[in-house]
C-alpha positions as CSV (number, residue, x, y, z in Angstrom):
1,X,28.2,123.1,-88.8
2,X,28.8,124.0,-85.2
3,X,27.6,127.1,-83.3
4,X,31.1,128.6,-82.9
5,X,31.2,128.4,-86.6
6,X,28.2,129.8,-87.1
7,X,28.2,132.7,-84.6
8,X,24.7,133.8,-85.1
9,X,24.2,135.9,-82.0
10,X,27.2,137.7,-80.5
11,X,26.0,139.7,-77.5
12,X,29.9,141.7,-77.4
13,X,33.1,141.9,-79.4
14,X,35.9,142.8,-77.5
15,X,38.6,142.2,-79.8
16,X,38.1,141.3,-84.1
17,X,41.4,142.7,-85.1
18,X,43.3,139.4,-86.2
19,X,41.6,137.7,-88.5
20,X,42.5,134.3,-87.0
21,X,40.1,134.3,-84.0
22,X,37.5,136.7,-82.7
23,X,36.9,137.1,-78.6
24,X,33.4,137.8,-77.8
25,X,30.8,136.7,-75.0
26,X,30.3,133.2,-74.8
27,X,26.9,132.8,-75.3
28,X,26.2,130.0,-72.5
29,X,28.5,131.8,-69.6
30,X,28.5,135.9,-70.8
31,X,32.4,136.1,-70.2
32,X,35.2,136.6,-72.7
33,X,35.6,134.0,-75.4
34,X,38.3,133.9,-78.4
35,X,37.3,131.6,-80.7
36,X,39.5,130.1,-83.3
37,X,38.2,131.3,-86.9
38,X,42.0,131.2,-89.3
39,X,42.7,128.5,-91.4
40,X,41.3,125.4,-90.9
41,X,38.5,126.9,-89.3
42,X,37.0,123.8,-87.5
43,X,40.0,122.6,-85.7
44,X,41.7,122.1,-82.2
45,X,45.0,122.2,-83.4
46,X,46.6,125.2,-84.2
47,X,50.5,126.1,-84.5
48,X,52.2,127.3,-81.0
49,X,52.0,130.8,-82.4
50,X,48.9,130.7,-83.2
51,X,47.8,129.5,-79.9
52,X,50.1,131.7,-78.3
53,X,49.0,134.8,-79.9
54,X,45.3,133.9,-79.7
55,X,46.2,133.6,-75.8
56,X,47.4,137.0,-75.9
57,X,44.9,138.7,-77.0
58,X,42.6,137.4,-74.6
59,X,44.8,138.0,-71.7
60,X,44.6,141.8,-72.6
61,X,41.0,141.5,-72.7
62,X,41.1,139.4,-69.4
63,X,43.2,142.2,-67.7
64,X,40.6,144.6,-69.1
65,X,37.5,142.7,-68.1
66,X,38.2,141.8,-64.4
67,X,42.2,143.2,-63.5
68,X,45.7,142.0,-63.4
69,X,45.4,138.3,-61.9
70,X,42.5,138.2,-61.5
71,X,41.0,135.8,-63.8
72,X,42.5,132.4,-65.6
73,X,42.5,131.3,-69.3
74,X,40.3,128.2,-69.3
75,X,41.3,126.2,-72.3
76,X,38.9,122.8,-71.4
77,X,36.3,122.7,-74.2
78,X,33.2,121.8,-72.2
79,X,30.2,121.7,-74.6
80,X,32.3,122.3,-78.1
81,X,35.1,119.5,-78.5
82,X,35.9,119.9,-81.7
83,X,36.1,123.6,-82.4
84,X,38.9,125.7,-80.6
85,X,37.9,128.3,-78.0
86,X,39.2,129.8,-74.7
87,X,37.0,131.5,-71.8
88,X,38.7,134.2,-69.5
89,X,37.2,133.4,-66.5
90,X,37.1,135.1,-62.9
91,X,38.9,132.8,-60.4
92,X,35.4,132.6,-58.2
93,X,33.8,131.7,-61.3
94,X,31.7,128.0,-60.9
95,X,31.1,125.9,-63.8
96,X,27.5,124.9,-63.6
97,X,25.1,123.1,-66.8
């Protein structure tokens, strides 16, 4: 089982009111993460409104977080390939491993 599936340690929920996904802090960069939990659980693909809701919701958080425009919804799956999950990240934020 992965670590998305999993979710042992979750430093902060923003947002757990659909039972499809959850957004949380990522555990490896601390910023907003919603990460796919519906039905099939361990999946990239997802119907468009599913994806399009899950987006959404963490655009709200986004605007919360850091403001109107100023953040991005970063959909590459760097370290989990196989297990859906979206970061709202500043735009000055670096990728760094």
């Amino acid at each position: 089982m992965c670590s998305l599936c999993e979710l042992k340690t979750i430093l902060k929920v923003y947002d757990e009111s659909d039972p499809r996904w959850i957004i949380m802090d990522c555990m490896s960069c601390v910023l907003p993460m919603a990460v796919w939990r519906g039905d099939p659980p361990h999946t990239m693909k997802v119907s468009k409104k599913d994806a399009q809701d899950m987006e959404n919701a963490l655009e709200r958080v986004g605007i919360k977080e850091f403001g109107m425009k100023q953040f991005y919804i970063d959909k590459v799956q760097n370290e989990i390939l196989d297990h859906l999950h979206w970061h709202a990240r500043p735009h000055d934020w670096v990728y760094t491993k």
